[in-house]
N, C-alpha and C positions, 0 to 999 in steps of 0.2 A: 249670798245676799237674799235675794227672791225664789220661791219656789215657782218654775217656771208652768207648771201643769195648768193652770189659768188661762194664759195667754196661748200656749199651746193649743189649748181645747177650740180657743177665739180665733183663730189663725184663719182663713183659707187658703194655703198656698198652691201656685198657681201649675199646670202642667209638667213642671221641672220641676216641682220642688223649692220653689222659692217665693218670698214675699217680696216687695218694695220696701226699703228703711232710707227714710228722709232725717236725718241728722241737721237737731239745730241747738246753735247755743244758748245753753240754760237762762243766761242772766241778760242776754242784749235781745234772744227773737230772730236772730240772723241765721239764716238759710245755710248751710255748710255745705252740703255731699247730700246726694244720694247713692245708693248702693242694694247690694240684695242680702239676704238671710236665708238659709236654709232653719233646720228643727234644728240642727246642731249651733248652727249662729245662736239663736235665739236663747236657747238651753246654757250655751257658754257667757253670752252677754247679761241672762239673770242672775246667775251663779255667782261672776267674779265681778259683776257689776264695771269691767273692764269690754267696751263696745268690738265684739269680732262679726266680720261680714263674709259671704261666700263669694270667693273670686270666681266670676263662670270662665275665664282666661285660663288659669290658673287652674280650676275646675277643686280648687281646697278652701279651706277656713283660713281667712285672711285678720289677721289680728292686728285693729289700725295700728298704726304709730310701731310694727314690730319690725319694720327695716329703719324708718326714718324716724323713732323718736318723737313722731306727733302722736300722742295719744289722746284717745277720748272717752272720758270717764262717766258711767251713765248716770243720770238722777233718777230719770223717768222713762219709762215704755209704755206708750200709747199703742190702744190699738183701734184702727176707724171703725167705723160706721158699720161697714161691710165686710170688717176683718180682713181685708185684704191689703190695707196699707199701715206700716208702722212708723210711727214717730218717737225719734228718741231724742231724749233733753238730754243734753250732755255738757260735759266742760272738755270743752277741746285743749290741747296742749299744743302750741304752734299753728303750723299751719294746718288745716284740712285740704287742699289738693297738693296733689302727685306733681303739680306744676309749679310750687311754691307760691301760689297766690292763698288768702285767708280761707275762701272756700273757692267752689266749684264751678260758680257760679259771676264770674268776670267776664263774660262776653255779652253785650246787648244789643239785639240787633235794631237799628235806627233806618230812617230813613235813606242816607247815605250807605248804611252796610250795616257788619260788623263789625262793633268797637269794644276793646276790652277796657271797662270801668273800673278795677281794680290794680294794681302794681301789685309784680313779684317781689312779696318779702324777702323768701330764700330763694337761692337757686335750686333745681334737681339734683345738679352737681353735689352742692354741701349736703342737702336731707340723703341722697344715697352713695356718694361716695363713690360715683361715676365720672 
């Protein structure tokens, strides 16, 4: 898709090896996931234009949606100010959290506590088959 030597060059990534990638959906503005990128993320996610992150768990190239079927297709790769944070426009497919909520980002903490503002669409169970 994209020749990735551009943003490469724009990068700073950070001690480890990696950048910040904030994931949002193209057409609503809505905040999905954050995650990390290594060169090799980056490199894969301009190529196939199909969004891969670097698991530091896992310590490999985590390709969304490749257990569970949510995938996220890129439009756009931003990169800040400072080149050290990335923003990708994407069409997500399903859900974006490992938890089965829409995105990642369903906890707010209030004056009472923390409340989660979102419902799980899927369970963990049906996305992985656990």
């Amino acid at each position: 898709m994209t020749d990735p030597s551009a943003a490469l060059a724009a990068l700073h990534f950070n001690d480890d090896g990696l950048v910040p990638a904030i994931a949002q959906q193209h057409d609503t503005g809505e905040v999905l996931m954050m995650a990390w990128m290594n060169r090799d993320a980056v490199v894969e996610t301009l190529t196939t234009g199909r969004v891969c992150y670097y698991s530091r768990s896992r310590r490999a190239l985590w390709r969304k949606g490749e257990s569970s079927g949510q995938r996220q297709h890129l439009l756009s790769f931003r990169v800040d100010c400072d080149g050290d944070t990335v923003l990708l426009e994407v069409d997500q497919q399903g859900v974006a959290c490992h938890t089965g909520h829409r995105d990642c980002f369903f906890r707010e903490v209030t004056e009472e506590g923390l409340r989660e503002i979102s419902p799980v669409l899927v369970t963990p169970q049906e996305l992985y088959g656990r």
